[in-house]
C-alpha atoms as an extended CHARMM CRD file, in Angstrom:
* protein
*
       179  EXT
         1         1  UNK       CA             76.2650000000      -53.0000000000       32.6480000000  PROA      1               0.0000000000
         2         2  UNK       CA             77.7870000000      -49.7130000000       33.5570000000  PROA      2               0.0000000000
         3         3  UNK       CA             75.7370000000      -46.4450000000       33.5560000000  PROA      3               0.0000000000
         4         4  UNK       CA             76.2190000000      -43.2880000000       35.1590000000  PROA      4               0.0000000000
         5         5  UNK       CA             74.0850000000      -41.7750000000       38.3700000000  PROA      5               0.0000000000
         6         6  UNK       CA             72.4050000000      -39.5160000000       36.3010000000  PROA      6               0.0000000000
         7         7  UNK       CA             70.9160000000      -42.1640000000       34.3940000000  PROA      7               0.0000000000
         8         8  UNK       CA             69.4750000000      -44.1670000000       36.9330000000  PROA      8               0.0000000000
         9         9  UNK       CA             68.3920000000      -41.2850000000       38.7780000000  PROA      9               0.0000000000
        10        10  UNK       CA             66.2930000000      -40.1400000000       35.2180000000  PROA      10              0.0000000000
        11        11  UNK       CA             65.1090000000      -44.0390000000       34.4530000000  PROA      11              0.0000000000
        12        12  UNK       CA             64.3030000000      -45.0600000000       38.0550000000  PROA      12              0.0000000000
        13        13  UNK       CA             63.8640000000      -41.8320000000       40.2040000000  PROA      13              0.0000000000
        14        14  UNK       CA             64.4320000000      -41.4860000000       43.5490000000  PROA      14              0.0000000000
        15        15  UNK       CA             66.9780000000      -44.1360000000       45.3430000000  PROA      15              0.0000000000
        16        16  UNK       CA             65.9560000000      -45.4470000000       48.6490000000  PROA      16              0.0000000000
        17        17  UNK       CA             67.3770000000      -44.8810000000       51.7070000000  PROA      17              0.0000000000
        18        18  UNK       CA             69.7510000000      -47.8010000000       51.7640000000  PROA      18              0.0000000000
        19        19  UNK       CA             70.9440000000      -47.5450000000       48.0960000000  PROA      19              0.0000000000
        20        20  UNK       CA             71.4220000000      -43.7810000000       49.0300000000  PROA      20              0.0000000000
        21        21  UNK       CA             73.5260000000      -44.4810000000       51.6590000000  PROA      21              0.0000000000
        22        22  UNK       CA             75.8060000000      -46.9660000000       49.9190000000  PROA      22              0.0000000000
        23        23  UNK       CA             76.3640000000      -44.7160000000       47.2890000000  PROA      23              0.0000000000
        24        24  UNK       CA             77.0870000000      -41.5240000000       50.0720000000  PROA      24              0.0000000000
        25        25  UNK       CA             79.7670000000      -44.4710000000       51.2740000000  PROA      25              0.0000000000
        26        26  UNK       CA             81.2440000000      -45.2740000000       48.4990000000  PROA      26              0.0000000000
        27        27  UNK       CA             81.7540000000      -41.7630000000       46.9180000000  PROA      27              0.0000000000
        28        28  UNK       CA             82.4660000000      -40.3550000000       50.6640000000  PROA      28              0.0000000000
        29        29  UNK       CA             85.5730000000      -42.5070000000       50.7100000000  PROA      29              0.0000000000
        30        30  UNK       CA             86.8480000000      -42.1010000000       47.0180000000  PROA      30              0.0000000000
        31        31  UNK       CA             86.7610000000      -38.3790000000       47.7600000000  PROA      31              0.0000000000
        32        32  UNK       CA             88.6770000000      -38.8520000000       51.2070000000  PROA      32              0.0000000000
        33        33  UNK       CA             91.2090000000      -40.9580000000       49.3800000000  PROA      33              0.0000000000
        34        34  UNK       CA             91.5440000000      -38.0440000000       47.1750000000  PROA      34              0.0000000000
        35        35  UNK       CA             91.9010000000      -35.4830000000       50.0590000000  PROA      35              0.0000000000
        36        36  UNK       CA             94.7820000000      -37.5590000000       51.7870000000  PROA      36              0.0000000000
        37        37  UNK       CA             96.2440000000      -37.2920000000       48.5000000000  PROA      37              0.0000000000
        38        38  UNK       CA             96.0290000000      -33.6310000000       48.6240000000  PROA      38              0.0000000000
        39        39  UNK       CA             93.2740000000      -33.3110000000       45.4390000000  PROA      39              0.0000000000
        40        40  UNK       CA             90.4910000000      -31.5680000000       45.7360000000  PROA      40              0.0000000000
        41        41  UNK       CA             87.9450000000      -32.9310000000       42.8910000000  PROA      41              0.0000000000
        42        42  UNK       CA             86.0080000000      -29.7600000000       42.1260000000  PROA      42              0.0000000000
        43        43  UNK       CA             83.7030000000      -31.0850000000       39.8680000000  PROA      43              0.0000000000
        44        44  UNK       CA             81.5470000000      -33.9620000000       41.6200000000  PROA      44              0.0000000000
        45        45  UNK       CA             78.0870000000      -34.8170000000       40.3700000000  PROA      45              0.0000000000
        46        46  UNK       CA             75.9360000000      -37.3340000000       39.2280000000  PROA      46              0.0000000000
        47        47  UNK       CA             76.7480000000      -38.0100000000       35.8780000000  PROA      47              0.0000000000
        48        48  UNK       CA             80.5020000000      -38.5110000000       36.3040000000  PROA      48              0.0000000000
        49        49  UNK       CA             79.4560000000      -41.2280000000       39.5170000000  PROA      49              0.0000000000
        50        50  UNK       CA             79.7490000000      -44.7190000000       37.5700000000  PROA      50              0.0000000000
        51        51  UNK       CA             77.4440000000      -47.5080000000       38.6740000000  PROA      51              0.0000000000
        52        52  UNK       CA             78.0560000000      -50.9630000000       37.7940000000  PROA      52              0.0000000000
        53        53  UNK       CA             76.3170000000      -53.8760000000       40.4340000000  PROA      53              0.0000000000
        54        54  UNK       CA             77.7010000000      -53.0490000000       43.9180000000  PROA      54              0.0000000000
        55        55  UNK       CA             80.5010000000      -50.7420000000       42.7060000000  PROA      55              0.0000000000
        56        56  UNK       CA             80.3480000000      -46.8260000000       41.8630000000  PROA      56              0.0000000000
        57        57  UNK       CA             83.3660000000      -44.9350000000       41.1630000000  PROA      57              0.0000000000
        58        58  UNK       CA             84.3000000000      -41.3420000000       40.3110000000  PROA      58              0.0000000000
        59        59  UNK       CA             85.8270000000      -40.7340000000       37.2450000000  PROA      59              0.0000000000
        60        60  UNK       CA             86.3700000000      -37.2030000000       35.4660000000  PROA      60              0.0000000000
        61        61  UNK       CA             89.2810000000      -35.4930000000       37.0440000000  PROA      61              0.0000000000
        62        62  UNK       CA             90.0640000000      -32.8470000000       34.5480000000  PROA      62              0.0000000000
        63        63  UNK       CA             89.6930000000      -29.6110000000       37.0370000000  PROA      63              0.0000000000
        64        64  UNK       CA             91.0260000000      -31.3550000000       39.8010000000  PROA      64              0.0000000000
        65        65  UNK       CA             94.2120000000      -29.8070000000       41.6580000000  PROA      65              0.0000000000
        66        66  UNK       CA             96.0010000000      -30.4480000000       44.3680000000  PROA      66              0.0000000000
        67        67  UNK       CA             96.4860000000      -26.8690000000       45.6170000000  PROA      67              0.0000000000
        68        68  UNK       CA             93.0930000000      -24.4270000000       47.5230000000  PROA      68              0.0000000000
        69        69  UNK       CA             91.5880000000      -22.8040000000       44.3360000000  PROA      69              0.0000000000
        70        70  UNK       CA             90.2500000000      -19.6210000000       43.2100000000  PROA      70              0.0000000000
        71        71  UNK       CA             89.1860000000      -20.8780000000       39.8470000000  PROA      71              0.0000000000
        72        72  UNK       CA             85.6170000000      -20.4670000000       39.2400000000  PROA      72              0.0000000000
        73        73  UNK       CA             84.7580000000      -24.3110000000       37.8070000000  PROA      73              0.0000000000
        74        74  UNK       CA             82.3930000000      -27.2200000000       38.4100000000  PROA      74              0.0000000000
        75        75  UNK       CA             79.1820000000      -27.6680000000       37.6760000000  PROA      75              0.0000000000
        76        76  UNK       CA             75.9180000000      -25.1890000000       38.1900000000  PROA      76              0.0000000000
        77        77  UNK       CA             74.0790000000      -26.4450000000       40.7970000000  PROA      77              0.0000000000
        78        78  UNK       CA             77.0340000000      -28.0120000000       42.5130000000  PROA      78              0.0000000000
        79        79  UNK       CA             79.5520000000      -25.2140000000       43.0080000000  PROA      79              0.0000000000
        80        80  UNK       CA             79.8560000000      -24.0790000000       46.6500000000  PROA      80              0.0000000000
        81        81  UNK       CA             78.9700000000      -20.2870000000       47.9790000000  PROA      81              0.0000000000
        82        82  UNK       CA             82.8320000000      -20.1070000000       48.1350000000  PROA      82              0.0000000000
        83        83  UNK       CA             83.2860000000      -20.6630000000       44.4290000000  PROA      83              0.0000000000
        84        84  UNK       CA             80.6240000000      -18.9280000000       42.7070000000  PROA      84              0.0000000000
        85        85  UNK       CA             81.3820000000      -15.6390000000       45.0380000000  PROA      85              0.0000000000
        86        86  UNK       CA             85.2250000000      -16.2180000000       43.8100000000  PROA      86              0.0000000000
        87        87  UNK       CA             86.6060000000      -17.0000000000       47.5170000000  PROA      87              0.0000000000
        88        88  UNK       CA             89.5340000000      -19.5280000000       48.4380000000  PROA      88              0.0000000000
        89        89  UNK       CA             88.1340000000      -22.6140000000       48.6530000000  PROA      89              0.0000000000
        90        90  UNK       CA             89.6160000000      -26.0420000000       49.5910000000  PROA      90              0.0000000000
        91        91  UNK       CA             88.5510000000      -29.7980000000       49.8850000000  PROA      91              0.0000000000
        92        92  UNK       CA             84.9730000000      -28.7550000000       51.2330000000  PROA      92              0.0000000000
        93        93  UNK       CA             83.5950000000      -28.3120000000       47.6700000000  PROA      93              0.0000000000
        94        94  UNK       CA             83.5730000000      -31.6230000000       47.2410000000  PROA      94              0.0000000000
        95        95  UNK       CA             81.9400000000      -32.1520000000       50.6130000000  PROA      95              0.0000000000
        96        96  UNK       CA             78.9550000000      -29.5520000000       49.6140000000  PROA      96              0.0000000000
        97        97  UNK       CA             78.5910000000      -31.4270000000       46.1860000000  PROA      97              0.0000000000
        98        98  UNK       CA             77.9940000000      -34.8380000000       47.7230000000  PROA      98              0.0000000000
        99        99  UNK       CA             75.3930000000      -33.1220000000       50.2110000000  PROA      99              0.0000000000
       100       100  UNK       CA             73.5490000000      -32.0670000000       46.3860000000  PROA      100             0.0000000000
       101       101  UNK       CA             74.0410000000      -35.4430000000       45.1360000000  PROA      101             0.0000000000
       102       102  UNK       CA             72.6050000000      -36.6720000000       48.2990000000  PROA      102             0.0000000000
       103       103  UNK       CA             69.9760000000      -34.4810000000       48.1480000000  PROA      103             0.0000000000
       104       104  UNK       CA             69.1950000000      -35.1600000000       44.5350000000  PROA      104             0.0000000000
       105       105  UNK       CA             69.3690000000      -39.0820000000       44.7890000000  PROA      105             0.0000000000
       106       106  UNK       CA             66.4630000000      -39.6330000000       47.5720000000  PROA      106             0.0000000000
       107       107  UNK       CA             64.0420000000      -36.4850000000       46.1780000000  PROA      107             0.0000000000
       108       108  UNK       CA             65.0140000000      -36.1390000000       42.1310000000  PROA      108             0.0000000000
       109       109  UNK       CA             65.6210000000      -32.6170000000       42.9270000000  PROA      109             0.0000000000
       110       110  UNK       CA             67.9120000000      -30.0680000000       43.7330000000  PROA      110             0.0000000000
       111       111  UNK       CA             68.2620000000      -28.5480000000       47.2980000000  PROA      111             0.0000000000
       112       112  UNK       CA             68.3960000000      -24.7380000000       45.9920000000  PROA      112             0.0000000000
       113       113  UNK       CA             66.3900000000      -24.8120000000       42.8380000000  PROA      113             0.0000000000
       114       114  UNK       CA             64.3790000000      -21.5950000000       43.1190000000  PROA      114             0.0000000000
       115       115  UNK       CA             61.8660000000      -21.7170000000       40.4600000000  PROA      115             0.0000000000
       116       116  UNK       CA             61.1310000000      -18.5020000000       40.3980000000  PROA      116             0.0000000000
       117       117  UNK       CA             64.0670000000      -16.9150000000       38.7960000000  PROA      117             0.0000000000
       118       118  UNK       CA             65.3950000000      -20.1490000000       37.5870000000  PROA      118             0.0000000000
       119       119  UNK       CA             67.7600000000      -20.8310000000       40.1520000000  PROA      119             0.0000000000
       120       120  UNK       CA             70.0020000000      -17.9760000000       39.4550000000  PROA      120             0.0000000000
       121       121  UNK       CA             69.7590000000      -16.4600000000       43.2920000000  PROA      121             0.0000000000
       122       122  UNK       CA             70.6790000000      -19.0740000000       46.4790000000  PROA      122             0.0000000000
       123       123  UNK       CA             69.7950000000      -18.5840000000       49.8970000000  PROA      123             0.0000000000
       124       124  UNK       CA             72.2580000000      -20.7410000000       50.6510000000  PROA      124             0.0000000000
       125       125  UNK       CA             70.6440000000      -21.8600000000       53.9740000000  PROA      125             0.0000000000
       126       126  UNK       CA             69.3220000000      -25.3140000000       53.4410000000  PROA      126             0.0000000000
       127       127  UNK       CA             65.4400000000      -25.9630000000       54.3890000000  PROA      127             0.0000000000
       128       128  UNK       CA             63.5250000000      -28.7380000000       53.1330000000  PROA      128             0.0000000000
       129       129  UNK       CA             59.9620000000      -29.8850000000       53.0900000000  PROA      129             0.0000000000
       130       130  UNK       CA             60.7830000000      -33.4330000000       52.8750000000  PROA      130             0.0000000000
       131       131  UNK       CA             60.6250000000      -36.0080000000       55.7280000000  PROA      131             0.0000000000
       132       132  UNK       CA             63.8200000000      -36.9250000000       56.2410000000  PROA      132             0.0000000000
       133       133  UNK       CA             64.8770000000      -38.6740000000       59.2200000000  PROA      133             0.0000000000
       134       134  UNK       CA             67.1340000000      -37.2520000000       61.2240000000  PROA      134             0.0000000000
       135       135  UNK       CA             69.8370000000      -38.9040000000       60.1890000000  PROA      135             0.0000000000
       136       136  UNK       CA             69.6330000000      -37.9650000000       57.1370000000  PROA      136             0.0000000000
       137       137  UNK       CA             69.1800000000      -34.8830000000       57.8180000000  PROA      137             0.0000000000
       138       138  UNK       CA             72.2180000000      -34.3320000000       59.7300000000  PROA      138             0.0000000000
       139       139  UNK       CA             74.0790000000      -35.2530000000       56.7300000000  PROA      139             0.0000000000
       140       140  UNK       CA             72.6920000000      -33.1950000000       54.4070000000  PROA      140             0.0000000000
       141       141  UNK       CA             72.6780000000      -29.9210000000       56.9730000000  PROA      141             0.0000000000
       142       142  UNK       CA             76.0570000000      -30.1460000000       57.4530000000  PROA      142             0.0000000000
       143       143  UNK       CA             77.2510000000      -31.1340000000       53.9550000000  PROA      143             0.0000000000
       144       144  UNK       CA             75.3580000000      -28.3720000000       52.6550000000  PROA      144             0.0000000000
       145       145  UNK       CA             76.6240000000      -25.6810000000       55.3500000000  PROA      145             0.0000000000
       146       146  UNK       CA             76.9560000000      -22.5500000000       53.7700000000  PROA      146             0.0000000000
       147       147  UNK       CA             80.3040000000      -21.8740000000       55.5070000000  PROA      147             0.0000000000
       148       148  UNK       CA             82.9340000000      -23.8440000000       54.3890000000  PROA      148             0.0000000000
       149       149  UNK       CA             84.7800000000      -24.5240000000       58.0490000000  PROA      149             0.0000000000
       150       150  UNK       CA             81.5440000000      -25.7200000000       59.1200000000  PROA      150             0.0000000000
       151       151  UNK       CA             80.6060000000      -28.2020000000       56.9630000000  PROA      151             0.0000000000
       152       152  UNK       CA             81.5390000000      -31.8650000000       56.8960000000  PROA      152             0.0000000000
       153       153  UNK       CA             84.3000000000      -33.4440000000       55.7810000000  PROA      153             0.0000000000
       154       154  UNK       CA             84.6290000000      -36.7520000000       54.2210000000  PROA      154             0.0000000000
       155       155  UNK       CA             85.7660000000      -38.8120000000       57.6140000000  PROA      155             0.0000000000
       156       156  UNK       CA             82.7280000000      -37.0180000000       59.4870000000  PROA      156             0.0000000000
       157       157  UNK       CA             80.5750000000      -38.3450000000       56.2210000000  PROA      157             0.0000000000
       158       158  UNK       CA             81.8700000000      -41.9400000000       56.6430000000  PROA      158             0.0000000000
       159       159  UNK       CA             81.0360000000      -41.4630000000       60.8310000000  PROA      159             0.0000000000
       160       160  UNK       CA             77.7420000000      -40.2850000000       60.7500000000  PROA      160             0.0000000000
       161       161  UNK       CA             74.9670000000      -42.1780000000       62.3540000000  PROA      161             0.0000000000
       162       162  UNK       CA             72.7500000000      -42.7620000000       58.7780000000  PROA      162             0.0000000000
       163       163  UNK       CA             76.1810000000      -44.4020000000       57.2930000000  PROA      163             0.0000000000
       164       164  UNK       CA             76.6070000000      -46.5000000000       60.6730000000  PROA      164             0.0000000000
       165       165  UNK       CA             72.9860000000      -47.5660000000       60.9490000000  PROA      165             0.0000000000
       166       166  UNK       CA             72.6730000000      -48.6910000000       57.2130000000  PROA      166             0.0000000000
       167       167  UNK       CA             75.6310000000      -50.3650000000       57.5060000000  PROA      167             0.0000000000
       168       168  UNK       CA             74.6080000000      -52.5670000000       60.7790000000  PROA      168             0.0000000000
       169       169  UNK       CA             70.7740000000      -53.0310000000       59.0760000000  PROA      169             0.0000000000
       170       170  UNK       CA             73.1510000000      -55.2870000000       56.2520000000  PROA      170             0.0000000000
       171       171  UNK       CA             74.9950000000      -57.2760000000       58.9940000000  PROA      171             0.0000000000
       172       172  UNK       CA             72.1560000000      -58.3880000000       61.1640000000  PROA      172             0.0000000000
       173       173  UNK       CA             69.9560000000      -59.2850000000       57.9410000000  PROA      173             0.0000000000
       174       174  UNK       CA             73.5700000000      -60.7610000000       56.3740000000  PROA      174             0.0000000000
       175       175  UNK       CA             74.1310000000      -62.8190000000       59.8530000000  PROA      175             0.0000000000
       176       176  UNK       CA             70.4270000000      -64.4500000000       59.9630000000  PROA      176             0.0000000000
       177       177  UNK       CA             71.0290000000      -65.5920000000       56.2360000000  PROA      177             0.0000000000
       178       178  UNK       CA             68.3350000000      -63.2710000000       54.5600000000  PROA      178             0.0000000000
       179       179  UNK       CA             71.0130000000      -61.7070000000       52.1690000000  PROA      179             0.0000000000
C-alpha cells in the first residue's frame, strides 16, 4: 500500500534513525537527479514524499523550474530565508526543505516553530534541544544553514557520515545473514 510521509509520520510518529536515514537517501538522490537536470523542486515536503515498502518517491512538480527563482512559492514551514525575504534563490531550497523533513521525521516537529507568535517570526539559526548524535546533527546544521552558499547540497547529503554509517550497519547485519 502506498501512503504519503505525512501520513505515517501522523499514524506512527517519529521514524527511527535508520528509517530516517533511508528516506534522507532516497529523497537526497531524487532531488540530485533533479539538480543535474537543471530543476530546482521548490516545493518538497512530507506529504508529496510517497512511501510504498522500501521505495519513496517525490511526486508533485507543479512549481518546479529549471531556471534560479524569485517566485515566492512552496510550502510554509519549508520555504528557505531566501524565498520568503524575496531573494534569488537556486537548488538550495530544496536542500533546506529536506533538512525540515529531516527534522520533522525523527522529532514530529518542526525546527522553527515558535509558539509564541505562531511561527510567523524565524530566527533562522537552528538550535535544538534534542539529542541528536552528531551525525545527525551535522546534517541537519548544514541543511538548515541560513545562508544559502553554505548549506549542503544534495552530493554532500548522500556523503555525510550518518548516510555512510547507516548504510554499512545494513551490510554487516546483511553479510552475517540477520536480514
Amino acid at each position: 500500500m502506498t501512503t504519503n510521509l505525512s501520513n505515517i509520520i501522523d499514524s506512527s510518529g517519529r521514524l527511527d534513525e535508520y528509517d530516517a536515514s533511508q528516506v534522507l537517501k532516497s529523497i537526497g538522490e531524487a532531488l540530485s537527479y533533479c539538480h543535474f537536470k537543471q530543476l530546482i523542486h521548490r516545493d518538497v515536503k512530507p506529504d508529496i514524499i510517497l512511501i510504498s515498502g522500501d521505495s519513496v518517491k517525490l511526486e508533485d512538480f507543479g512549481v518546479s523550474t529549471f531556471e534560479q527563482g524569485r517566485t515566492i512559492c512552496g510550502t510554509e514551514g519549508y520555504m528557505t530565508p531566501e524565498i520568503i525575504t524575496d531573494q534569488m534563490y537556486s537548488y538550495q531550497v530544496d536542500s533546506y526543505a529536506l533538512g525540515v523533513i529531516v527534522h520533522q521525521i525523527l522529532t514530529t516537529t518542526m525546527p522553527f516553530n515558535d509558539e509564541k507568535d505562531g511561527g510567523k517570526s524565524k530566527k533562522w539559526k537552528f538550535e535544538t534541544n534534542e539529542s541528536f548524535n552528531e551525525d545527525i546533527m551535522e546534517v541537519l546544521s548544514e541543511l538548515l544553514e541560513a545562508k544559502p552558499r553554505r548549506r549542503w547540497t544534495m552530493k554532500q547529503v548522500l556523503e555525510s557520515t550518518w548516510i555512510k554509517k547507516e548504510e554499512e550497519k545494513l551490510i554487516t547485519i546483511q553479510s552475517y545473514g540477520a536480514a
